[in-house]
OpenMM code with the backbone's topology and positions (N, CA, C; nanometers):
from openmm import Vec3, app, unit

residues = "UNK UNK UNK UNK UNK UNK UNK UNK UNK UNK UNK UNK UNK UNK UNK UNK UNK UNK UNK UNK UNK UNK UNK UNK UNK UNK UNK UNK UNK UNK UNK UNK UNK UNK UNK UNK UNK UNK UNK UNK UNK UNK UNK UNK UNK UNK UNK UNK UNK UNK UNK UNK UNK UNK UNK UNK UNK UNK UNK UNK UNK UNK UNK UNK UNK UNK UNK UNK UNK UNK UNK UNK UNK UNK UNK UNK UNK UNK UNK UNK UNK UNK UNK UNK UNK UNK UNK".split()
positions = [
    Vec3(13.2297, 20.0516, 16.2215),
    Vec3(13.1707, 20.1100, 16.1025),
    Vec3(13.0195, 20.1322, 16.1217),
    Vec3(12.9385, 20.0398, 16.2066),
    Vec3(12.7864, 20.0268, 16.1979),
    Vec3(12.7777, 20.1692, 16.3136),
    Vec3(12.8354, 20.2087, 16.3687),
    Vec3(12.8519, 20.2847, 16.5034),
    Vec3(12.8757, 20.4368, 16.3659),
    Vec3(12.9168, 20.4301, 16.3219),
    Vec3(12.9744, 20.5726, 16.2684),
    Vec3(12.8568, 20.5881, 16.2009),
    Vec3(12.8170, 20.5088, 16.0942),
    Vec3(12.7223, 20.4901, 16.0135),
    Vec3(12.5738, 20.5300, 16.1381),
    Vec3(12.5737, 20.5151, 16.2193),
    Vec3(12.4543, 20.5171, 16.2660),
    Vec3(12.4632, 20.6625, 16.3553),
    Vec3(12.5508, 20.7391, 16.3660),
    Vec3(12.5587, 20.8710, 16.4272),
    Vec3(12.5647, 20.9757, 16.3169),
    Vec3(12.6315, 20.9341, 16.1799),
    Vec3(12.5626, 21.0280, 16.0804),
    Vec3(12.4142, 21.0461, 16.0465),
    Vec3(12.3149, 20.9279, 16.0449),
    Vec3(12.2166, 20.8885, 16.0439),
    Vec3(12.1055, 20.9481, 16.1371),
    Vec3(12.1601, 20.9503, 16.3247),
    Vec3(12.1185, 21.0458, 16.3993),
    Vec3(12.1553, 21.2395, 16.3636),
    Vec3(12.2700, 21.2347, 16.3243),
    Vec3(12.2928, 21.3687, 16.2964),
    Vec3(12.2146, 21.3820, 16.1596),
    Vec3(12.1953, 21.3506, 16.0533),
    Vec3(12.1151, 21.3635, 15.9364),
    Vec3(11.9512, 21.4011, 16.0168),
    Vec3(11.9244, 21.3104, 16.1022),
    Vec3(11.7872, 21.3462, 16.1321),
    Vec3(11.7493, 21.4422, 16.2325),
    Vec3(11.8680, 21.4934, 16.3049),
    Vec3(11.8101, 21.5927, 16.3681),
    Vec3(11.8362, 21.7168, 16.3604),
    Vec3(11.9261, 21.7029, 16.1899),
    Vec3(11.9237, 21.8442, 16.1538),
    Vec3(11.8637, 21.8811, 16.0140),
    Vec3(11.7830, 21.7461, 15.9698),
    Vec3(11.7175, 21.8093, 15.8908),
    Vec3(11.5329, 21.8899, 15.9122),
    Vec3(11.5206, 21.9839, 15.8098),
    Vec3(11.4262, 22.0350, 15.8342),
    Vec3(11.3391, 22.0856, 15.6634),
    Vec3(11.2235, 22.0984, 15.6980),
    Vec3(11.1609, 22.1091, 15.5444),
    Vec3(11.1885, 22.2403, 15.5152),
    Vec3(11.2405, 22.2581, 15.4007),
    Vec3(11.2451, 22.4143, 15.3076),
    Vec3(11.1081, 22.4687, 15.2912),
    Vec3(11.1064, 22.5655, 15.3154),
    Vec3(11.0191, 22.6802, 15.2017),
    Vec3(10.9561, 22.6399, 15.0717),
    Vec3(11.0631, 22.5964, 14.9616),
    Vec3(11.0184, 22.5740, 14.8365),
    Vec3(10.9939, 22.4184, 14.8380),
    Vec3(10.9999, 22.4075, 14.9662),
    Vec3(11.0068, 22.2003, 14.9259),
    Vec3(10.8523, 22.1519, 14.9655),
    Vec3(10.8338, 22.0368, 14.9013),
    Vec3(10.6298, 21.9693, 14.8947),
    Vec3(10.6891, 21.9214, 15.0141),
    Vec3(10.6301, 21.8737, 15.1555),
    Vec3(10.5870, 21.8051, 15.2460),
    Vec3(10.6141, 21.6652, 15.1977),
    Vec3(10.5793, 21.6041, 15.0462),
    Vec3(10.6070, 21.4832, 14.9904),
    Vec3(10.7675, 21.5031, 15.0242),
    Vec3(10.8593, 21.5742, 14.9544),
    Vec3(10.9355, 21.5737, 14.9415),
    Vec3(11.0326, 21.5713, 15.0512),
    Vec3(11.0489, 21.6122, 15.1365),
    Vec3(11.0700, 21.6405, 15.3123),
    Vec3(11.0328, 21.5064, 15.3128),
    Vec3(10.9137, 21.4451, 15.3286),
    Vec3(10.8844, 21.3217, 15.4047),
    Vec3(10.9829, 21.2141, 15.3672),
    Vec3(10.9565, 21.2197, 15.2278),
    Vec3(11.0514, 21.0800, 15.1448),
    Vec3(11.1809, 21.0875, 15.2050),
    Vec3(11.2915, 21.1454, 15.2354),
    Vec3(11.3222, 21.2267, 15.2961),
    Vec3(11.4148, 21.1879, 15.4035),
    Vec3(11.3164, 21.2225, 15.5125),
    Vec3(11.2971, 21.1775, 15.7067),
    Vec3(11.2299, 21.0320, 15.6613),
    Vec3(11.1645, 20.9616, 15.5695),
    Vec3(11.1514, 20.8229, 15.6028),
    Vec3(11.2709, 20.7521, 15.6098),
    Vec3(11.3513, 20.7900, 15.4393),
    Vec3(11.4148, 20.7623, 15.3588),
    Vec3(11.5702, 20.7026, 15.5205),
    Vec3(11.5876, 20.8344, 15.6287),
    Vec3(11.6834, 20.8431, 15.6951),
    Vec3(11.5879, 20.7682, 15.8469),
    Vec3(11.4861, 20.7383, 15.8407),
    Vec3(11.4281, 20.6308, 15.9581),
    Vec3(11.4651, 20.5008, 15.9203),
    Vec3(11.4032, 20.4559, 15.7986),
    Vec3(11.4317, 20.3400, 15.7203),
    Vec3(11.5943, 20.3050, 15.7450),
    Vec3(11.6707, 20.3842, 15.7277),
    Vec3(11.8515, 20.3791, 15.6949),
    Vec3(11.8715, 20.3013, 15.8763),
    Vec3(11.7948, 20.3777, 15.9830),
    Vec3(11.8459, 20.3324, 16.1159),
    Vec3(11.7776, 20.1880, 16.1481),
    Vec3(11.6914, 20.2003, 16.0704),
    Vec3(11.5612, 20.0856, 16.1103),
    Vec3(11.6758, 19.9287, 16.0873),
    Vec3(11.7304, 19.9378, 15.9516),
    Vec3(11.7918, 19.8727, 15.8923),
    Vec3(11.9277, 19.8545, 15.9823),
    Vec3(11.9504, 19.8963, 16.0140),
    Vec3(12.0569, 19.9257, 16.1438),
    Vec3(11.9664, 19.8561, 16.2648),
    Vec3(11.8888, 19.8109, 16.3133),
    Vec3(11.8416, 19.7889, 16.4045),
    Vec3(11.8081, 19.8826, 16.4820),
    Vec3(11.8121, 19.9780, 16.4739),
    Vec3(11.8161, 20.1290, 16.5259),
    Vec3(11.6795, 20.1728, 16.5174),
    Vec3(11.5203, 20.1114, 16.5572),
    Vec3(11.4133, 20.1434, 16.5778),
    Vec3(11.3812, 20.2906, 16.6362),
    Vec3(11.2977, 20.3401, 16.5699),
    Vec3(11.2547, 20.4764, 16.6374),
    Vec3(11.1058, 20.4916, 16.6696),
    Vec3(11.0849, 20.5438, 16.7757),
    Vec3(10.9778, 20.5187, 16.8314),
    Vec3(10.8745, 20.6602, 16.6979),
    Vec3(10.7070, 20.6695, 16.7072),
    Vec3(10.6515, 20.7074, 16.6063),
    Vec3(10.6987, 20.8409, 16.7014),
    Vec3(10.6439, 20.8693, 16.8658),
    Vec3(10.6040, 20.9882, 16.8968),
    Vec3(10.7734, 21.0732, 16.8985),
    Vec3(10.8711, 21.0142, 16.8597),
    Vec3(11.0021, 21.1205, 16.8049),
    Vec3(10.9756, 21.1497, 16.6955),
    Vec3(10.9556, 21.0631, 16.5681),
    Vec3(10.9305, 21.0818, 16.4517),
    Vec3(10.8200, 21.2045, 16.4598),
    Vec3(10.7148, 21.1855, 16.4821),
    Vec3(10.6149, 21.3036, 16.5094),
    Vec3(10.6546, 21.4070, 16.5479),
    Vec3(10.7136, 21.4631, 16.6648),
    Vec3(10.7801, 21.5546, 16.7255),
    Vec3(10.8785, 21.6014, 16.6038),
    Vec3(10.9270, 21.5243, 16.5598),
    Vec3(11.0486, 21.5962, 16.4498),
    Vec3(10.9775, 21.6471, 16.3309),
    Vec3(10.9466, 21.6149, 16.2970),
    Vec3(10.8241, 21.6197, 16.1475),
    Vec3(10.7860, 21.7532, 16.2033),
    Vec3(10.7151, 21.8006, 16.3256),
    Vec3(10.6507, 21.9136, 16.3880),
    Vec3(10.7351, 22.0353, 16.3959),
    Vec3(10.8617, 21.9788, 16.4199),
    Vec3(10.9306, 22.0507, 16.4778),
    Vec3(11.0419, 22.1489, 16.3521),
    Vec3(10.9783, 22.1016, 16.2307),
    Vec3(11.0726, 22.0940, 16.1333),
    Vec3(10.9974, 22.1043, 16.0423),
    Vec3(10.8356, 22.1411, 16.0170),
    Vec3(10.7656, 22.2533, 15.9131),
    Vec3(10.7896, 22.3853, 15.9017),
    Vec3(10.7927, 22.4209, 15.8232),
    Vec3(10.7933, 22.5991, 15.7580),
    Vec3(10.6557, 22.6701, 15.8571),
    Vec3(10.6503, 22.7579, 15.8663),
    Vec3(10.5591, 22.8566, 15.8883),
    Vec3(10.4228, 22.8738, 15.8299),
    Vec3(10.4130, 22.7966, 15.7494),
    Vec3(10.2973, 22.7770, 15.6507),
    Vec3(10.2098, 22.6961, 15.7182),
    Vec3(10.2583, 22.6084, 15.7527),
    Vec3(10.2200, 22.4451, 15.8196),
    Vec3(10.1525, 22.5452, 16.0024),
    Vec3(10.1870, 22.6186, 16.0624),
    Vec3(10.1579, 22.6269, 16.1716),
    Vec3(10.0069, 22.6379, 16.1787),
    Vec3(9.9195, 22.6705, 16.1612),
    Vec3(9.7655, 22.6377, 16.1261),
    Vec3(9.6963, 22.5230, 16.1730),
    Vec3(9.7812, 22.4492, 16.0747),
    Vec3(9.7121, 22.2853, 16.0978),
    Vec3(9.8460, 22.2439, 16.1770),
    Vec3(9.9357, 22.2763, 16.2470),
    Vec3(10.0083, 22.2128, 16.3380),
    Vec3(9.9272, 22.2545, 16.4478),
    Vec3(9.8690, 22.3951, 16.4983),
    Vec3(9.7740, 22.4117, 16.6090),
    Vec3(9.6531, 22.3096, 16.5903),
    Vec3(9.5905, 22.2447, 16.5108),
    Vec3(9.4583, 22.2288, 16.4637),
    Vec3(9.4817, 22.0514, 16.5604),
    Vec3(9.6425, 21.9797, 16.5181),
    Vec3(9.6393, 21.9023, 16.5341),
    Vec3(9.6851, 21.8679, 16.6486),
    Vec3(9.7487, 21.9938, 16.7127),
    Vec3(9.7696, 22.0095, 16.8803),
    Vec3(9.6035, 21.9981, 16.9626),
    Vec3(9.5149, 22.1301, 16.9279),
    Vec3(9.4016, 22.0472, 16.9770),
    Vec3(9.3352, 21.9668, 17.0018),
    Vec3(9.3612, 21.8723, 16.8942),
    Vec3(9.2712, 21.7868, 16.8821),
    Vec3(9.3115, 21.5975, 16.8940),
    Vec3(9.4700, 21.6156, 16.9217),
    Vec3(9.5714, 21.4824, 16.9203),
    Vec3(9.6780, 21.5362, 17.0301),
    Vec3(9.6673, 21.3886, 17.0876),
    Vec3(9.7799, 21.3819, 17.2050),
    Vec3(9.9218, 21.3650, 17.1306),
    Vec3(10.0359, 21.4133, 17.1215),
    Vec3(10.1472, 21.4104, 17.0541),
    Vec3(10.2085, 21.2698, 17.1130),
    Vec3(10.1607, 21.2037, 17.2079),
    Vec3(10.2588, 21.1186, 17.2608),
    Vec3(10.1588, 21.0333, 17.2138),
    Vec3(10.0773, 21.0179, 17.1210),
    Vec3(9.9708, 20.9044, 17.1137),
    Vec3(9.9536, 20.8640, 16.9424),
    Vec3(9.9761, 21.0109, 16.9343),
    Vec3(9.9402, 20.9829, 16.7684),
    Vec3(10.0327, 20.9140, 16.6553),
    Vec3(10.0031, 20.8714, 16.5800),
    Vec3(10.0978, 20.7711, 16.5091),
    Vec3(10.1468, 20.9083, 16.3722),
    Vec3(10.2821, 20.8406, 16.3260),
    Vec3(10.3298, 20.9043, 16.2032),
    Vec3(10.2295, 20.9145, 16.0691),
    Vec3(10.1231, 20.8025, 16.0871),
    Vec3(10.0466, 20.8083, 15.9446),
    Vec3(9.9250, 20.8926, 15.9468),
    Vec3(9.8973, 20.8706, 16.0836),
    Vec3(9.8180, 21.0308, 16.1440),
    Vec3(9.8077, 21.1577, 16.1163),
    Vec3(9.9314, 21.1796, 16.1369),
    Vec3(9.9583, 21.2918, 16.1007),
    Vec3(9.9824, 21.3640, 16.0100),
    Vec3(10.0065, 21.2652, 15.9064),
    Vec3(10.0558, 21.3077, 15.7999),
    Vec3(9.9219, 21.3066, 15.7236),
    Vec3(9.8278, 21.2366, 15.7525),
    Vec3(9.6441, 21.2788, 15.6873),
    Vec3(9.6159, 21.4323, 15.7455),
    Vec3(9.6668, 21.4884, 15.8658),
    Vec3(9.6235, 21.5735, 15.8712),
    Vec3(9.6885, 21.6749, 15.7726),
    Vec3(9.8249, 21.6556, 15.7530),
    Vec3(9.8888, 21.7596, 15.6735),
    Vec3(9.8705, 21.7472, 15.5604),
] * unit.nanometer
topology = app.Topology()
chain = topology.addChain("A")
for resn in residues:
    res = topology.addResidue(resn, chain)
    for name in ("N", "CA", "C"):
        topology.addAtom(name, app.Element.getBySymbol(name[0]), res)
C-alpha cells in the first residue's frame, strides 16, 4: 500500500504544472502540499529537484525572472525558499 501510495505521489508531482489563471501561492501550496505527502512517507526530496520542477512548471509569464534567476543562481545550489523570494 505505502509503495502504491508513493508512485501516485511521484506521478502527482511530475505532472503537475501551474495554470495560467492560477497565483504562484496557489501552485506552491500545492507542490508543497504533494512534497510534504512523500516526506511523510519517508520519501525525502532533495531542494535542487524541487527547484527544477517549480522552473520547469511556470507559465510564460514567469520566464523574465526565471532568466533573471538563471543569471544570477546556480540551480544546483539554490534552496526552494530562494527562489521563491525571487518569484
Amino acid at each position: 500500500m505505502k509503495n502504491l501510495k508513493l508512485q501516485m505521489l511521484t506521478s502527482k508531482f511530475e505532472e503537475i504544472r501551474m495554470l495560467e489563471d492560477e497565483s504562484f501561492n496557489e501552485f506552491y501550496v500545492e507542490l508543497n502540499d504533494i512534497v510534504n505527502s512523500k516526506f511523510n512517507f519517508r520519501d525525502k526530496m532533495e531542494d535542487t529537484r524541487i527547484v527544477r520542477k517549480i522552473l520547469r512548471s511556470l507559465p510564460e509569464r514567469f520566464w523574465p525572472k526565471i532568466t533573471a534567476v538563471e543569471k544570477t543562481k546556480d540551480f544546483d545550489t539554490i534552496h526552494v525558499k530562494e527562489l521563491i523570494y525571487f518569484l
